[in-house]
N, C-alpha and C positions, 0 to 999 in steps of 0.2 A: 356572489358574483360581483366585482366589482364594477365601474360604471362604464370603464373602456372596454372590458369584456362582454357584456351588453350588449348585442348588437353582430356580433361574430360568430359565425358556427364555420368552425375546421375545415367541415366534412365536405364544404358543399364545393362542385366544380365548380368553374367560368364558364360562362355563358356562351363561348366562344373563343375567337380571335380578335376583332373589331366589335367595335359600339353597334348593338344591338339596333339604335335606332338609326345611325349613318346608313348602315348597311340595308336595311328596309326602305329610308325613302332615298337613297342613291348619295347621299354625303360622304366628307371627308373628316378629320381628327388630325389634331395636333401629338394629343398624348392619351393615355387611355388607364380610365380608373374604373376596380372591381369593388365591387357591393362585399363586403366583408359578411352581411347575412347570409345576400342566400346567392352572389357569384353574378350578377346582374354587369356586363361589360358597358361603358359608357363614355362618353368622351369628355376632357379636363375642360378648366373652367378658361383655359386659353384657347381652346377650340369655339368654333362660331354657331353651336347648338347646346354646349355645355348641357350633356346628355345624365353626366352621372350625378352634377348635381339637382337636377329637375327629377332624377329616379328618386335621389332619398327624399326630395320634397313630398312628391306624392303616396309613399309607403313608409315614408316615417324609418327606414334605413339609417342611422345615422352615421356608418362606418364604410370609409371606402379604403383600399390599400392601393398605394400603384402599381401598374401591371405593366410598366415598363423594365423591360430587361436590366438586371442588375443592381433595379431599385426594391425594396420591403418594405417602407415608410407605410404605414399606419396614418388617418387625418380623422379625427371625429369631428363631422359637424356641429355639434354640441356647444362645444369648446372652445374649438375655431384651435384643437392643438395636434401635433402631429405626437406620435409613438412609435415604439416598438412592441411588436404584436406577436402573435400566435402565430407558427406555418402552417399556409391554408394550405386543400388540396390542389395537385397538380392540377395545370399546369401553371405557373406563377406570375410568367407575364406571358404577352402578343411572340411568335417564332423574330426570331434575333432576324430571318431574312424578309420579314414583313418591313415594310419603310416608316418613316419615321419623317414628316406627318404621310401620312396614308389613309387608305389604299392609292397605293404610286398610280396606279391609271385614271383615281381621280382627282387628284389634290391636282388643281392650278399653277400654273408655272409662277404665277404671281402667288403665291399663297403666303407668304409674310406681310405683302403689301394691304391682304382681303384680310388681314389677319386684325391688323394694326388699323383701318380702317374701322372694323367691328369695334373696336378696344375702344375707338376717339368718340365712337356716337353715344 
């Protein structure tokens, strides 16, 4: 097994639609990345909980794909490189009428502003 396949199993669904943890304690996401092990949803490292990458810190995960529609990009923490990977199982990204940052009823009408704020601190 190579070292980028490491880390990947096909089979396993998404976790969801939305970041696992936004959704439990009432947040929002910028963009949203899948756990290539075991499907764990979580939110990108431009979001202000950066969910997916705290998931592979604590499970040792090291492989997320994007779960943005119309992206397949591969990133192994490892590496710090992006690939092309294996088709997981459906469903591949968030539904095309989810929003984008979301969930639209609760992302901030400012949300670039809280975005970019996070970013400077």
């Amino acid at each position: 097994m190579s070292k980028q396949s490491d880390g990947i199993d096909p089979s396993v669904p998404p976790s969801g639609t939305g970041c696992v943890e936004c959704e439990q304690d009432g947040g929002w996401w910028l963009h949203l990345r899948r756990c290539a092990q075991c499907g764990h949803i979580g939110c990108c490292d431009d979001s202000l909980s950066k969910h997916a990458t705290k998931h592979a810190k604590e499970t040792g995960h090291p492989i997320i794909q994007s779960f943005e529609p119309g992206e397949d990009w591969f990133y192994d923490y490892r590496t710090g490189d992006g690939f092309d990977g294996p088709q997981l199982a459906p469903p591949h990204s968030h539904p095309t009428t989810q929003s984008t940052p979301g969930p639209e009823d609760r992302v901030p009408p400012n949300w670039q502003r809280v975005l970019l704020r996070a970013q400077n601190r």
